[in-house]
C-alpha positions in Angstrom: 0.0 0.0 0.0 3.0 2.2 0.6 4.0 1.9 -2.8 0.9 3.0 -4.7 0.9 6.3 -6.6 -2.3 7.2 -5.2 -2.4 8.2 -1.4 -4.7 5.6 0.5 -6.7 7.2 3.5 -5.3 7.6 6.9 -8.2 5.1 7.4 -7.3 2.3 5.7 -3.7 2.5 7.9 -5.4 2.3 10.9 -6.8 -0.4 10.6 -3.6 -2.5 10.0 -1.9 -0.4 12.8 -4.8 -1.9 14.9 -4.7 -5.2 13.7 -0.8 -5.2 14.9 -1.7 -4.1 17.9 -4.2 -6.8 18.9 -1.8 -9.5 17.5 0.9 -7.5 20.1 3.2 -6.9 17.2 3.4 -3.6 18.6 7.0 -2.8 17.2 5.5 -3.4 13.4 2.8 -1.1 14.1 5.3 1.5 15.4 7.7 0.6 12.2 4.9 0.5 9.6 4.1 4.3 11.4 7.2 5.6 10.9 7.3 4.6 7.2 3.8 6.3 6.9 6.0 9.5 8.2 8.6 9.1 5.7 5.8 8.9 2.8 4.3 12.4 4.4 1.3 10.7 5.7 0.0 12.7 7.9 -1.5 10.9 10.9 -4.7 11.2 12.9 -5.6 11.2 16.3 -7.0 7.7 16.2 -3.3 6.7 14.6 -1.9 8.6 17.9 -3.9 7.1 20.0 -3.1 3.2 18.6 0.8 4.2 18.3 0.3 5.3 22.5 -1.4 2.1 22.9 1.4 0.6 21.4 4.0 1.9 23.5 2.5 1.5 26.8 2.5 -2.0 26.0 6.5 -1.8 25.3 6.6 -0.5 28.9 7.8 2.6 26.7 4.8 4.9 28.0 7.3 8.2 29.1 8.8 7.8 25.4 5.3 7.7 23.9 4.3 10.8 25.9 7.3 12.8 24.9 7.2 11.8 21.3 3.3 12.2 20.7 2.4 15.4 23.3 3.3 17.9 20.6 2.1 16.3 17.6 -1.6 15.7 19.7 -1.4 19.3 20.9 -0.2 20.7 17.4 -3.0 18.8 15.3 -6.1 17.6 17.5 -7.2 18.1 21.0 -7.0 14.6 22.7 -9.9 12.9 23.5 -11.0 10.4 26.1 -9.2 7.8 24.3 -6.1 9.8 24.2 -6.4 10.4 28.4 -7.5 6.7 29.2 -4.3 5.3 27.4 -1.5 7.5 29.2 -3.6 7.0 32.4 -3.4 3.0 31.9 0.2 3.2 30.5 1.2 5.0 33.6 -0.6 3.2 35.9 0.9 -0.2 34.3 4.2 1.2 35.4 2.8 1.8 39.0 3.2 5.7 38.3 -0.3 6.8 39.8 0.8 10.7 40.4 2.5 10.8 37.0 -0.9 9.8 35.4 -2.7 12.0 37.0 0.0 14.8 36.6 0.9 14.8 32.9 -2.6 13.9 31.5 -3.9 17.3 34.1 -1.0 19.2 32.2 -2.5 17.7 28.9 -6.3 18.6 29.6 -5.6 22.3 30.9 
């Protein structure tokens, strides 16, 4: 799909970034979302919020946060979604106060 001329909705990316998530091939989701980068792609908030997923299920929630905070901000506000992920990444990690910290910092 990356190699067609045409440019194949955000949508149809999604949904293979969601199927390697629920087969826990989380790095191939965060691969396959770099490449999408690479090809200008522009992502949305549901591609965020799978790519999040993804990480807090590499124990790499703090990384996630850093790397998709500005992009969420910048492009969409987060939504529910968004919040219940970094709260469950967090929380995974046994970080209560930073969930409830840097998701605050997010919201306000």
């Amino acid at each position: 799909m990356l190699c067609v001329r045409h440019t194949t909705p955000i949508i149809e990316f999604n949904k293979i970034l969601d199927s390697f998530a629920k087969m826990m091939q989380y790095p191939n989701a965060v691969s396959l979302s770099h490449r999408l980068e690479l090809k200008g792609i522009v992502p949305s908030l549901v591609t965020l919020n799978i790519l999040i997923n993804c990480f807090c299920h590499m124990g790499q929630i703090t990384f996630g946060f850093s790397v998709f905070r500005p992009k969420i901000l910048k492009r969409n506000q987060p939504d529910t979604i968004t919040l219940n992920t970094l709260i469950k990444g967090f929380c995974l990690k046994g970080h209560i106060k930073k969930a409830l910290t840097r998701t605050l910092v997010m919201v306000f």
